[in-house]
C-alpha positions as protocol buffer text, in pm:
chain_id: "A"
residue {
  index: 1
  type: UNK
  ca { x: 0 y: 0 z: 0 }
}
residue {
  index: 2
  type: UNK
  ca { x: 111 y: 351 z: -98 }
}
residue {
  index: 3
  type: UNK
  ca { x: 205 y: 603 z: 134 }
}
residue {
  index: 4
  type: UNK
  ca { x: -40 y: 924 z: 107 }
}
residue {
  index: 5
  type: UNK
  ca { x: 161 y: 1227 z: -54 }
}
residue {
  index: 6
  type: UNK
  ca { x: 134 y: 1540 z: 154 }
}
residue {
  index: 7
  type: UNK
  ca { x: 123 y: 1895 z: 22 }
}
residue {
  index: 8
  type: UNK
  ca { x: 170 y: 2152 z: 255 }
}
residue {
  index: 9
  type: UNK
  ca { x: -31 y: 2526 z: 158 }
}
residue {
  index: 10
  type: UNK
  ca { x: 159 y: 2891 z: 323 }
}
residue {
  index: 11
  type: UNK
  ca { x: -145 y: 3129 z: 352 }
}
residue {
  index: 12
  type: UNK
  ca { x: -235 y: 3481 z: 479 }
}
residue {
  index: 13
  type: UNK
  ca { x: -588 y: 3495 z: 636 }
}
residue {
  index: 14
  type: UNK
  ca { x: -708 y: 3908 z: 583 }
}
residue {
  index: 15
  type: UNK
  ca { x: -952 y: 3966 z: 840 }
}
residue {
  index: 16
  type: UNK
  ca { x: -1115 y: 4273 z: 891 }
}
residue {
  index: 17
  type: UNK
  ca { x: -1153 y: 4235 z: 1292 }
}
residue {
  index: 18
  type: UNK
  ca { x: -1022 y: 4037 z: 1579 }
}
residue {
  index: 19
  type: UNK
  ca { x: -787 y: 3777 z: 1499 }
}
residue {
  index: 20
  type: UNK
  ca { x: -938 y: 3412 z: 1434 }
}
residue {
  index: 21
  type: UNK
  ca { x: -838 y: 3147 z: 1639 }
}
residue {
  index: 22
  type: UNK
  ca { x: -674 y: 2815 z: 1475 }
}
residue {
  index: 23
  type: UNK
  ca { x: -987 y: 2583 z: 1586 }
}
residue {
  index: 24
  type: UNK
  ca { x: -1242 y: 2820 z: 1423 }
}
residue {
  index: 25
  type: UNK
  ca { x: -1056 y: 2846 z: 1149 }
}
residue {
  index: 26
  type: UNK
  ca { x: -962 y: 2482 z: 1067 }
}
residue {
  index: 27
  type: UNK
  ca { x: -1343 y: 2351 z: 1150 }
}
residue {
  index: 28
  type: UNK
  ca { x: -1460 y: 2626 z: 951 }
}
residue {
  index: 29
  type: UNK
  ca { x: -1237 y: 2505 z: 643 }
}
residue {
  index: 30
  type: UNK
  ca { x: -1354 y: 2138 z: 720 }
}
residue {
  index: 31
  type: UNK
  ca { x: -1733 y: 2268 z: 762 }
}
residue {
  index: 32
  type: UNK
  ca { x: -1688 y: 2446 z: 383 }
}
residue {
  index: 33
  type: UNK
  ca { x: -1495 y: 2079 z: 260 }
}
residue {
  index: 34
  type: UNK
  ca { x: -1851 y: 1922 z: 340 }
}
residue {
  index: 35
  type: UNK
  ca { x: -2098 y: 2149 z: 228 }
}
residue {
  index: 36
  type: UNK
  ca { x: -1907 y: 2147 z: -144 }
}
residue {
  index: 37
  type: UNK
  ca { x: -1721 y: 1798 z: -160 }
}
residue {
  index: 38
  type: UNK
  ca { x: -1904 y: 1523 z: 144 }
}
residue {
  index: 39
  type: UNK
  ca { x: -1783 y: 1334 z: 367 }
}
residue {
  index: 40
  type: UNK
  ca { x: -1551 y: 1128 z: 209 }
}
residue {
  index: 41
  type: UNK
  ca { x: -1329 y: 1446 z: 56 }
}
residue {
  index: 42
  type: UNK
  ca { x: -1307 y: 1567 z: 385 }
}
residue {
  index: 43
  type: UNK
  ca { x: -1192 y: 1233 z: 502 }
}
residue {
  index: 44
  type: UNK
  ca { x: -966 y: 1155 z: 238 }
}
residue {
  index: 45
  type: UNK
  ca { x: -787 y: 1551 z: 279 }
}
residue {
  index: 46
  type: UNK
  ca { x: -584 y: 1451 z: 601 }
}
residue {
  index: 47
  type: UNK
  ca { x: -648 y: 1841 z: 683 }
}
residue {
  index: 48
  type: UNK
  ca { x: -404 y: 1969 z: 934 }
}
residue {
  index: 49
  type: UNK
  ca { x: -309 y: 2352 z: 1053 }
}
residue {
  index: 50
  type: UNK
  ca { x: 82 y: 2314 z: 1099 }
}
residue {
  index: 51
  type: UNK
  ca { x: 146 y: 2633 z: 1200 }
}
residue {
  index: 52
  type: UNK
  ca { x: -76 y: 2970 z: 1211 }
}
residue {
  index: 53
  type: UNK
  ca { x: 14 y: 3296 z: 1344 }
}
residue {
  index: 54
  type: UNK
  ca { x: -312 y: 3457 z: 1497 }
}
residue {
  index: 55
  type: UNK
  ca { x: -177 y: 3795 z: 1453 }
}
residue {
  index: 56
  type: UNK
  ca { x: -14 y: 3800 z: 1121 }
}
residue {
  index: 57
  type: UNK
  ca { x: -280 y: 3522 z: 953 }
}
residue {
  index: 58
  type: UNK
  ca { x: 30 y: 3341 z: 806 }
}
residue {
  index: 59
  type: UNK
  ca { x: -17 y: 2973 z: 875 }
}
residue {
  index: 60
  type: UNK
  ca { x: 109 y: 2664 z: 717 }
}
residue {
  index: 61
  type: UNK
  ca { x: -212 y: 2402 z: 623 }
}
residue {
  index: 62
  type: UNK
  ca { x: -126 y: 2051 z: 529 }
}
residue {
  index: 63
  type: UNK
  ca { x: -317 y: 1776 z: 311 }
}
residue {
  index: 64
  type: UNK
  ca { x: -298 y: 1498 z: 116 }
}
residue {
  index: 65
  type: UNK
  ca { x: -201 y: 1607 z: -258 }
}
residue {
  index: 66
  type: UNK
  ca { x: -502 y: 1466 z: -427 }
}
residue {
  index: 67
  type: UNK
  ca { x: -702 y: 1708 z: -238 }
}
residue {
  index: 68
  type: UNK
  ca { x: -477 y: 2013 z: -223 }
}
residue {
  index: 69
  type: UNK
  ca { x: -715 y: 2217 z: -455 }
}
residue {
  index: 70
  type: UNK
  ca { x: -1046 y: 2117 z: -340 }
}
residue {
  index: 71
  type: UNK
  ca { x: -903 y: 2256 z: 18 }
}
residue {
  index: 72
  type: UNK
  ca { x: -802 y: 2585 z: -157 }
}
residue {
  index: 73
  type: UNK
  ca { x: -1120 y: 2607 z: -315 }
}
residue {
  index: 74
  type: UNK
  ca { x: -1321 y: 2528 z: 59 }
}
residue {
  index: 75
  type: UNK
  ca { x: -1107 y: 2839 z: 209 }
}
residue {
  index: 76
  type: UNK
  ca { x: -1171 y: 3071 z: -21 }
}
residue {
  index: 77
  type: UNK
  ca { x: -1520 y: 3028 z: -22 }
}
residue {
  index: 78
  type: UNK
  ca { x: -1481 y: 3140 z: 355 }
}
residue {
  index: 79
  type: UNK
  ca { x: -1610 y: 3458 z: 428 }
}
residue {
  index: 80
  type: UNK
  ca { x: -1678 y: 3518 z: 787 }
}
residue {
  index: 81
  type: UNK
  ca { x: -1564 y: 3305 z: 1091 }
}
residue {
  index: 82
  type: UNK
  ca { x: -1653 y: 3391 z: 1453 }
}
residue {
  index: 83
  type: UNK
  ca { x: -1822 y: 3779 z: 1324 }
}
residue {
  index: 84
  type: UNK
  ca { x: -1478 y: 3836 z: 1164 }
}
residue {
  index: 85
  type: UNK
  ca { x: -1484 y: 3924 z: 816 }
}
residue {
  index: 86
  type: UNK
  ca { x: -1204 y: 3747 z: 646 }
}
residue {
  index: 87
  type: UNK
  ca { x: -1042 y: 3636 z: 316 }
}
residue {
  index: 88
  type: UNK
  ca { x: -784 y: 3339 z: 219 }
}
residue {
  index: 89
  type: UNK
  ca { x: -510 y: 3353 z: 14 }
}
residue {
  index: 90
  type: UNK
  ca { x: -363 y: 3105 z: -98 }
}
residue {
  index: 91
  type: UNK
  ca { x: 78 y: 3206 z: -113 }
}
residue {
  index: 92
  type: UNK
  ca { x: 253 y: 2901 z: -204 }
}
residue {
  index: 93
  type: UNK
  ca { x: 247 y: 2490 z: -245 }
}
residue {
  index: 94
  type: UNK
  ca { x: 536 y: 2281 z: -138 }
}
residue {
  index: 95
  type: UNK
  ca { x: 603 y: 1924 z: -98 }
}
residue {
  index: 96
  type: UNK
  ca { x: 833 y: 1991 z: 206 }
}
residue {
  index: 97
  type: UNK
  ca { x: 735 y: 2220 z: 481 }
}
residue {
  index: 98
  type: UNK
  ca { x: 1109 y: 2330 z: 508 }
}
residue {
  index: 99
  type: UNK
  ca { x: 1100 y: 2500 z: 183 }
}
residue {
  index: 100
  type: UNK
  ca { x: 786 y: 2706 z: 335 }
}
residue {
  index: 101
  type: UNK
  ca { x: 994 y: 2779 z: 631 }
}
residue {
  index: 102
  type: UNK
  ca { x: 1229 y: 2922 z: 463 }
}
residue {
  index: 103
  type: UNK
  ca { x: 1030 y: 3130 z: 250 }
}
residue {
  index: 104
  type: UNK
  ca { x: 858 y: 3251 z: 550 }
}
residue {
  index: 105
  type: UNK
  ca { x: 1236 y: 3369 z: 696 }
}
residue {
  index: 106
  type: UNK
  ca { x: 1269 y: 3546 z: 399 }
}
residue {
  index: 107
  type: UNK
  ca { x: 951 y: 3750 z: 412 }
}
């Protein structure tokens, strides 16, 4: 049996507001995985926050590669989380989380 191939997304969060916390904003991701994919996407995604700065919005998600985009597509449908108004974007995709490391040193 194969291994599962990981993908790991750097994003800013813009809110306009107080900052979101990481468990509203990884069960809101997961909530918008269901309503557009089911159950099994959200399964299959092996969604995980690595890292997230609540007071920059930088944060590090990681998933399986076959459903990197349909994750990208769930957080940018996000538009409010806790009264915060706030929009994803998506920076960069790596295979390695040290290459996203880095990039965030160099930012």
């Amino acid at each position: 049996m194969r291994d599962v191939r990981r993908r790991y997304l750097l994003f800013t969060l813009h809110r306009d507001g107080p900052p979101v916390p990481e468990k509203a904003l990884v069960s809101e991701i997961r909530k918008q995985l269901l309503s557009l994919y089911g159950e099994l996407v959200v399964a299959d995604s092996k969604l995980y926050l690595n890292e997230y700065q609540q007071k920059s919005g930088i944060g590090i998600l990681q998933c399986s590669e076959k459903s990197l985009h349909k994750v990208i597509a769930a957080a940018a449908v996000i538009g409010m989380i806790d009264a915060t108004s706030v929009s994803f974007e998506p920076r960069r995709i790596s295979g390695t989380i040290r290459a996203l490391k880095k990039k965030l040193e160099l930012t």
